[in-house]
C-alpha positions as a printed Julia matrix, in Angstrom:
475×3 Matrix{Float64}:
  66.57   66.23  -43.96
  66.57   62.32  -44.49
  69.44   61.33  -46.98
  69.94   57.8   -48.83
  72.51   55.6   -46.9
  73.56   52.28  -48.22
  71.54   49.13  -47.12
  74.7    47.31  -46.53
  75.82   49.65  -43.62
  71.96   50.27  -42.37
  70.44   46.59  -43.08
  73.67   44.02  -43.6
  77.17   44.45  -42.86
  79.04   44.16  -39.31
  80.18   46.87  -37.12
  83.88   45.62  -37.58
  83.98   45.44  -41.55
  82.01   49.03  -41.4
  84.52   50.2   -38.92
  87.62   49.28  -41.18
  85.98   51.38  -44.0
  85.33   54.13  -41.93
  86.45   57.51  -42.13
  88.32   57.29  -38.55
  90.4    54.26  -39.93
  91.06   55.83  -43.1
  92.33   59.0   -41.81
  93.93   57.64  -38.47
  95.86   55.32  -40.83
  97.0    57.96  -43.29
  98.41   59.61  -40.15
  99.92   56.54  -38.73
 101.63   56.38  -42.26
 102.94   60.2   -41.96
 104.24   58.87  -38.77
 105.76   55.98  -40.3
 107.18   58.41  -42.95
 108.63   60.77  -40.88
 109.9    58.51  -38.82
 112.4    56.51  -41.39
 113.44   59.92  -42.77
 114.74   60.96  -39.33
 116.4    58.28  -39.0
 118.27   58.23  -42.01
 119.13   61.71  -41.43
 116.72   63.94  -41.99
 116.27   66.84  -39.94
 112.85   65.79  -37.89
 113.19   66.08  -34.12
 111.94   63.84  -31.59
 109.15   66.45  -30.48
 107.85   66.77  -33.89
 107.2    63.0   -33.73
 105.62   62.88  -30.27
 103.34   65.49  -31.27
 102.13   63.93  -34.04
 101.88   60.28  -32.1
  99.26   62.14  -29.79
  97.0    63.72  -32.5
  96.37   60.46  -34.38
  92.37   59.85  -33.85
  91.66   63.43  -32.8
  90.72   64.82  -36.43
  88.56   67.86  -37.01
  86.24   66.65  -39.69
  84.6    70.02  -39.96
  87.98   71.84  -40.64
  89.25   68.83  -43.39
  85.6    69.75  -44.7
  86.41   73.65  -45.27
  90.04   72.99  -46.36
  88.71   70.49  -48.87
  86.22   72.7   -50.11
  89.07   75.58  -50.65
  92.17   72.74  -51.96
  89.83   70.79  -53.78
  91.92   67.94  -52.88
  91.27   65.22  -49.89
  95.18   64.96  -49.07
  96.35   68.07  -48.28
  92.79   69.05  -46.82
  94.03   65.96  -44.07
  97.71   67.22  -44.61
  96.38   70.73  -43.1
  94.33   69.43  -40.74
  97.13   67.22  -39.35
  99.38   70.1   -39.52
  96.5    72.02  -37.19
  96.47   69.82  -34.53
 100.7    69.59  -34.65
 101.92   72.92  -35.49
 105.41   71.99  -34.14
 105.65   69.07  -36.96
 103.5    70.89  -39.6
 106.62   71.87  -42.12
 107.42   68.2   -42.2
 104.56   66.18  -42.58
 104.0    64.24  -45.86
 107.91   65.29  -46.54
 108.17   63.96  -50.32
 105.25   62.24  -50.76
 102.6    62.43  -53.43
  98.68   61.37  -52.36
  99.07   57.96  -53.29
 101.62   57.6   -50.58
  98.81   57.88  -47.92
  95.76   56.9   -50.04
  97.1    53.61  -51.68
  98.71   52.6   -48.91
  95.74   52.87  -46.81
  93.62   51.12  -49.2
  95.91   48.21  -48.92
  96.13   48.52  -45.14
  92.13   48.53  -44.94
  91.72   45.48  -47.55
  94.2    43.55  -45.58
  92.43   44.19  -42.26
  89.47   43.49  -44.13
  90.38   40.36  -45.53
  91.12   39.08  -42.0
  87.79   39.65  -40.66
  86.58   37.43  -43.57
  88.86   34.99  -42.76
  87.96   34.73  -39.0
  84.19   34.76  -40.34
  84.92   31.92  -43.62
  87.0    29.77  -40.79
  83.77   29.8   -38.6
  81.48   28.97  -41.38
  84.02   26.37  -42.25
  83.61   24.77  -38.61
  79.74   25.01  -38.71
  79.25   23.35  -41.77
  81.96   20.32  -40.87
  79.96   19.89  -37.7
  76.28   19.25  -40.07
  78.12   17.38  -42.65
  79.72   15.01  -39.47
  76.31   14.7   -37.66
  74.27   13.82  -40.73
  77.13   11.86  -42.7
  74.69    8.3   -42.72
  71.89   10.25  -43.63
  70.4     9.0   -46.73
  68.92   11.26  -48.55
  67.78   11.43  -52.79
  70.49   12.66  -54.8
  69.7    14.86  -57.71
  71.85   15.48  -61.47
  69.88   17.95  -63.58
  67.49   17.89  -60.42
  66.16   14.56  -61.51
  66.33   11.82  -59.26
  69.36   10.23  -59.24
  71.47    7.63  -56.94
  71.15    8.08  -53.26
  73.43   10.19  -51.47
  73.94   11.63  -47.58
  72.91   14.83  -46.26
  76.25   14.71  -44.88
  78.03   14.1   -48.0
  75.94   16.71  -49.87
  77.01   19.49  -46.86
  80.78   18.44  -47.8
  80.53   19.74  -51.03
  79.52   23.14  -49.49
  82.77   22.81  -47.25
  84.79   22.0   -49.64
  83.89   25.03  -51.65
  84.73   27.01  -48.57
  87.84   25.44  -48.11
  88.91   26.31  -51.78
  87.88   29.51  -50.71
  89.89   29.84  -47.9
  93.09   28.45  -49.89
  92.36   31.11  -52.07
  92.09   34.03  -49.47
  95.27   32.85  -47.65
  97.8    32.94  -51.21
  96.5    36.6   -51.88
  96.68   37.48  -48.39
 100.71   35.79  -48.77
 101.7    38.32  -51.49
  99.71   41.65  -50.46
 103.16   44.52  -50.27
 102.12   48.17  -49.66
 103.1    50.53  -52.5
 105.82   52.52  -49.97
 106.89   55.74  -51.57
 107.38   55.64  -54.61
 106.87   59.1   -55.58
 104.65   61.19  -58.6
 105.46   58.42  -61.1
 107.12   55.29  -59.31
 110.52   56.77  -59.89
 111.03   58.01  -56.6
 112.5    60.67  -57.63
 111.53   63.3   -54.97
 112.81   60.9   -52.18
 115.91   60.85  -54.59
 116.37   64.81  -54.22
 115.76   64.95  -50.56
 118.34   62.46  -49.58
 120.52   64.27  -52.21
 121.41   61.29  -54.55
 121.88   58.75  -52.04
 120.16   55.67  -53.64
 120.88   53.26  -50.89
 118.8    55.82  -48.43
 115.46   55.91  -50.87
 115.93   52.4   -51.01
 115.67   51.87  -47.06
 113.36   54.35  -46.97
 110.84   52.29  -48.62
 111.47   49.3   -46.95
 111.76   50.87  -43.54
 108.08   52.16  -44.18
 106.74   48.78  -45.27
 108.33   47.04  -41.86
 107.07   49.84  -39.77
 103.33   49.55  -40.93
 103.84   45.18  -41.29
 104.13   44.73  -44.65
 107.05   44.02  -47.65
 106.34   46.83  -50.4
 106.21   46.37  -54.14
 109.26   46.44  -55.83
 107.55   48.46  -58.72
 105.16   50.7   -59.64
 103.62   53.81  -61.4
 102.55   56.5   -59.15
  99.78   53.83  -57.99
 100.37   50.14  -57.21
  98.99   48.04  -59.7
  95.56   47.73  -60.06
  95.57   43.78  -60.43
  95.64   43.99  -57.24
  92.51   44.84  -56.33
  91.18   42.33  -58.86
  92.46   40.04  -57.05
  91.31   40.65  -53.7
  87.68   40.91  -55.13
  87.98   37.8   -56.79
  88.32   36.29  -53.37
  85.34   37.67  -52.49
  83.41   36.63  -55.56
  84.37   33.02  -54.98
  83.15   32.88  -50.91
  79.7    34.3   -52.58
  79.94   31.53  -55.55
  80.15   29.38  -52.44
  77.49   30.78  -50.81
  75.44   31.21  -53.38
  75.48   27.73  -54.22
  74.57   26.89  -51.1
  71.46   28.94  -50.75
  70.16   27.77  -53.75
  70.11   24.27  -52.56
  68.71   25.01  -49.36
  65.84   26.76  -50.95
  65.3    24.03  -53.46
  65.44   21.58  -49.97
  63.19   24.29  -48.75
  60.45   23.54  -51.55
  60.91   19.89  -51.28
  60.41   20.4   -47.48
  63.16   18.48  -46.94
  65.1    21.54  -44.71
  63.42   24.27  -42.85
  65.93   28.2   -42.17
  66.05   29.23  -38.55
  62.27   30.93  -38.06
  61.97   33.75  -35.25
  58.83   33.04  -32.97
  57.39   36.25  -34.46
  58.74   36.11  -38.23
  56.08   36.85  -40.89
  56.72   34.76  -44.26
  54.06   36.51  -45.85
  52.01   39.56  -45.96
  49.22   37.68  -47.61
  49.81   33.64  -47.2
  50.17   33.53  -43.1
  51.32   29.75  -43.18
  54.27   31.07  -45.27
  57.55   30.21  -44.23
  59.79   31.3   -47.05
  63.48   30.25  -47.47
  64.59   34.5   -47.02
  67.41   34.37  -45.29
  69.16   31.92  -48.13
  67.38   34.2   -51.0
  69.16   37.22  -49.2
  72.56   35.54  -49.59
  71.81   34.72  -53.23
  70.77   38.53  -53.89
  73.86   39.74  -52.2
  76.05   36.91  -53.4
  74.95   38.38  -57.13
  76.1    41.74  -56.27
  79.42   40.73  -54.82
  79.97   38.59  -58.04
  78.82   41.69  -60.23
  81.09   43.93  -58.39
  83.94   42.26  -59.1
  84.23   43.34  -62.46
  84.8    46.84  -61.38
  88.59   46.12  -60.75
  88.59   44.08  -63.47
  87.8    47.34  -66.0
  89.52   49.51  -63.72
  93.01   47.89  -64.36
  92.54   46.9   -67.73
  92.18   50.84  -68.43
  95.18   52.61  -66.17
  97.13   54.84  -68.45
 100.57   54.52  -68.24
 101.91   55.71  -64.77
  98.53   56.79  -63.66
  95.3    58.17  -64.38
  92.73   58.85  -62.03
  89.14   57.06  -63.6
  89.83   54.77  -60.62
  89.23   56.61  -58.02
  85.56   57.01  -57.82
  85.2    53.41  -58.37
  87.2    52.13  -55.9
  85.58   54.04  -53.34
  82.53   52.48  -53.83
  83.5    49.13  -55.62
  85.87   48.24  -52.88
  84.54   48.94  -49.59
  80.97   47.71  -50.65
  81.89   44.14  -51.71
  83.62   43.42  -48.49
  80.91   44.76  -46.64
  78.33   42.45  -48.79
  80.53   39.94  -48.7
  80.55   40.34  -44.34
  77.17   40.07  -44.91
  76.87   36.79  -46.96
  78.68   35.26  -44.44
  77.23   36.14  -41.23
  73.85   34.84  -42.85
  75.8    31.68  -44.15
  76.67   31.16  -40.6
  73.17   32.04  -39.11
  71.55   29.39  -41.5
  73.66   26.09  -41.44
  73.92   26.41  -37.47
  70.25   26.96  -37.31
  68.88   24.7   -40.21
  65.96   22.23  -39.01
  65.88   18.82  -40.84
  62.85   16.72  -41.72
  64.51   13.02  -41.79
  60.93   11.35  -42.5
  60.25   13.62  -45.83
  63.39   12.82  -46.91
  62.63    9.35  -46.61
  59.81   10.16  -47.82
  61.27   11.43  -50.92
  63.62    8.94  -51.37
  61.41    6.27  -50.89
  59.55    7.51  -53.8
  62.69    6.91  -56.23
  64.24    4.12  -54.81
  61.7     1.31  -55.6
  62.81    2.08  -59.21
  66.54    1.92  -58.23
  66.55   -0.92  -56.32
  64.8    -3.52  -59.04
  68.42   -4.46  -60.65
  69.61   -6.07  -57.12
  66.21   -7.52  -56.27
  66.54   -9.12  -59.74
  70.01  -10.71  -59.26
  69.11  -11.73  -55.23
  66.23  -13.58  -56.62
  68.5   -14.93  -59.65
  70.88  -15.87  -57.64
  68.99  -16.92  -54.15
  65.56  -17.98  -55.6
  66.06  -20.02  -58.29
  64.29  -17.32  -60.88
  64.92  -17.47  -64.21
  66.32  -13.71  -65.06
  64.47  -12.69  -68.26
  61.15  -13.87  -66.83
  61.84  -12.01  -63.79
  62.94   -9.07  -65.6
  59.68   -9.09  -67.92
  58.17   -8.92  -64.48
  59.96   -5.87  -63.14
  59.36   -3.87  -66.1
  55.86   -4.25  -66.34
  55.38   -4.04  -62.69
  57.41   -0.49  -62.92
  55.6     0.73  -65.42
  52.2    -0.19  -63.82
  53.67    1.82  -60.61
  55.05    4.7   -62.38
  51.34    5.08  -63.7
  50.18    5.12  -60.25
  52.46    8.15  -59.27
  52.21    9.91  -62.13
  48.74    9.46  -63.53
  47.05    9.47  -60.25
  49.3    11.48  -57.9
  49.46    7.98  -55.79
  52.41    6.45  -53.9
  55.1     4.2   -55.6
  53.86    0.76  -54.9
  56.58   -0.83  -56.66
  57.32   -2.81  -53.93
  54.48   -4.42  -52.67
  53.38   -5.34  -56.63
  56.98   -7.49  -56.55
  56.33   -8.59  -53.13
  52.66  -10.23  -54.03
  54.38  -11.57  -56.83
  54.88  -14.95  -56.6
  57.37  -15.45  -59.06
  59.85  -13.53  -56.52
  59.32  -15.77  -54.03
  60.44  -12.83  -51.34
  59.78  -12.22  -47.83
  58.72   -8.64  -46.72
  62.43   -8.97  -44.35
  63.97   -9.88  -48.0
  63.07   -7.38  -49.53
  63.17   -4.68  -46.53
  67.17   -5.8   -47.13
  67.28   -5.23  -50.44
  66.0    -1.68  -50.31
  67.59   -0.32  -47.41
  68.87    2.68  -48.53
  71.92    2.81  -46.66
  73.03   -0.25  -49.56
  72.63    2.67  -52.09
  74.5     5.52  -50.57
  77.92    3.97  -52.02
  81.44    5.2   -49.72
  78.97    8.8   -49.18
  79.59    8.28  -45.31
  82.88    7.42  -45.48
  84.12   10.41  -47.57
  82.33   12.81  -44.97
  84.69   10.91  -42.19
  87.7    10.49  -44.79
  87.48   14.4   -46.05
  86.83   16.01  -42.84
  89.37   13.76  -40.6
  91.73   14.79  -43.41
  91.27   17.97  -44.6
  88.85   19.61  -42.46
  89.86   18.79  -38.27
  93.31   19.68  -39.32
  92.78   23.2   -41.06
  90.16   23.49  -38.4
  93.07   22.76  -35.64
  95.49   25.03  -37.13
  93.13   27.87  -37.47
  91.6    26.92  -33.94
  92.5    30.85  -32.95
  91.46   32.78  -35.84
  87.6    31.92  -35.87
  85.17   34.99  -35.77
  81.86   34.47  -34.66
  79.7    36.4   -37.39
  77.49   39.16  -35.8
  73.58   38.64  -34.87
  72.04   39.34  -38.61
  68.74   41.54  -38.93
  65.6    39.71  -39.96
């Protein structure tokens, strides 16, 4: 029988992201962390042997779903279904395993393990994203282009320029990612209720032992641990992660919705398969979907993120378990949407086609209006016109050509009305000068050099290894 599966493992997400949520990393990990476990207790003097440990060593990925299954079914609990299913495959090291512990020993642990492997991968995938947009933003940095404010025409700006505040999102983004990534400890074993007090019994009173204990897990598994908590570690915590991941798909989101507003104004064209369909009905269809699926997922990562949120503002005391349920789905699902976002991100700048003569098209249908205050002081100033004459003349020429456009769906002919004007006493090379729009783009080129020779290249350069090139995506 056909069951429901989630579109971000069937449709979106990556084979690595869905392998770090998987039920083989899960459960090889909480192994790994029995290991780690009975590991430090050996060796501050519990009685584990060496053989107990090799056993479990070779029995780390060889788990019997189908027996966790039954034993699950019987315990009613996930840990010691795994903790007898472990103990199967080691019989030698079965009294010992999960000596002390309580669930949260494996299961927050793991969750932290899993969001910090996780987090990587969208590193490696917001560092390449990072490096494809510098190289647009570089390539079309003297690219004048219509600027918008309210998306009204406004002063000129560079396609280039307008691509750097994209990568400059992602950079905050990154900065972001890379401080909670800094502080991200393991929860270590802390016991029932953070006390540690059933580490405390085993190593008969010895505080200095519980206390190594802890930290000897946390080095063996490549992480500092907390210093407190309840039974869980904080919940904040997970906040925080997913508030990363709500600001990359802020990022993103922003930047789909400009491409498909370039889209309409046919200014920018996605990447287009030779056989892609736009439309089931309108064939010559070419709709912006790849930058409306980052917006749709982008809304769902955003949306997610108050899960934690709720989640932490409602732990009772030491612990209670309303977060469990959520976290299992809240969790893995916005890093796998998240994955997703990016990988499309990535697909679309790299492959983006640009139409330079509709956006000087576009401009060119502004800019007449713009440029009227310096053809009025050049002819002032290098003609001998008298100003408010001249000005008269400008505003009843502009209004005569804003008619045109927007009475009779014509071109702007602002231009050549002031040029057949006699009173400007202009050349056409004159006045070609005056309204090269390249005069009206301000220091936009130079801030594309400035910001990426400063800020980009050299994040870029440090980060040179840690790229990830974003799986094919499924059209």
């Amino acid at each position: 029988m056909d069951v429901y599966t989630s579109p971000l493992c069937e449709r979106y997400a990556s084979a690595k992201m869905k392998h770090i949520f998987s039920s083989d990393f899960k459960f090889s990990t909480w192994r790994k962390l029995w290991i780690a476990l009975a590991e430090a207790e050996q060796e501050l003097g519990i009685d584990i042997s060496d053989e107990q440990l090799d056993e479990m060593r070779r029995h780390i990925y060889d788990i019997d779903y189908d027996f966790a299954r039954e034993k699950e079914k019987e315990f009613r609990h996930d840990v010691m279904a795994h903790v007898h299913t472990f103990g199967k495959a080691c019989p030698l090291a079965k009294p010992i395993i999960h000596l002390g512990a309580t669930s949260c020993f494996v299961g927050d642990n793991t969750d932290v393990i899993q969001m910090k492997e996780a987090l990587l991968l969208i590193r490696g995938e917001l560092v390449g994203c990072i490096s494809a947009v510098r190289d647009f933003a570089y390539a079309n940095r003297a690219l004048a282009t219509l600027a918008y404010t309210h998306f009204q025409a406004a002063q000129p700006t560079t396609v280039g320029k307008r691509a750097c505040l994209w990568l400059q999102d992602l950079v905050f983004d990154l900065e972001t990612l890379d401080f909670e990534l800094s502080r991200l400890k393991l929860l270590g074993c802390k016991g029932t209720t953070g006390t540690a007090a059933s580490f405390l019994e085993l190593f008969e009173g010895d505080h200095d032992k519980v206390k190594k204990l802890d930290e000897m897990i946390g080095r063996k598994m490549g992480f500092d641990v907390v210093h407190v908590s309840g039974q869980t570690y904080s919940r904040k915590v997970d906040f925080n992660i997913l508030a990363v991941l709500s600001g990359v798909a802020q990022s993103a989101a922003k930047f789909s919705n400009d491409i498909r507003l370039l889209s309409h104004l046919k200014e920018v064209e996605e990447p287009f398969e030779s056989g892609q369909i736009g439309s089931s009905a309108m064939a010559y269809k070419r709709n912006p979907m790849r930058s409306e699926r980052i917006a749709s997922l982008a809304r769902y990562v955003m949306t997610d993120a108050l899960n934690p949120a709720i989640t932490a503002s409602a732990q009772w005391f030491e612990r209670t378990l309303d977060d469990s349920a959520n976290r299992r789905i809240s969790i893995p699902e916005a890093f796998l949407a998240t994955d997703a976002i990016l990988a499309l991100y990535s697909n679309v700048i790299r492959g983006l086609k640009l139409y330079p003569k509709i956006i000087e098209r576009n401009l060119m249908r502004e800019l007449p209006f713009m440029a009227t205050e310096n053809i009025l002081m050049y002819c002032v100033t290098h003609k001998g016109g008298d100003r408010q004459e001249l000005h008269e003349a400008i505003r009843a020429h502009s209004v005569a050509a804003a008619a045109v456009v927007k009475e009779q769906g014509g071109e702007n002919d602002l231009l050549e009305r002031i040029l057949n004007d006699p009173a400007f006493k202009l050349t056409k090379e004159e006045l070609l000068s005056l309204t090269d729009a390249n005069a009206f783009t301000g220091r936009a080129q130079q801030q594309v050099e400035e910001y990426i020779a400063e800020v980009v290249d050299p994040l870029l350069e440090k980060n040179r290894e840690s790229a990830v090139a974003t799986e094919q995506i499924k059209v």
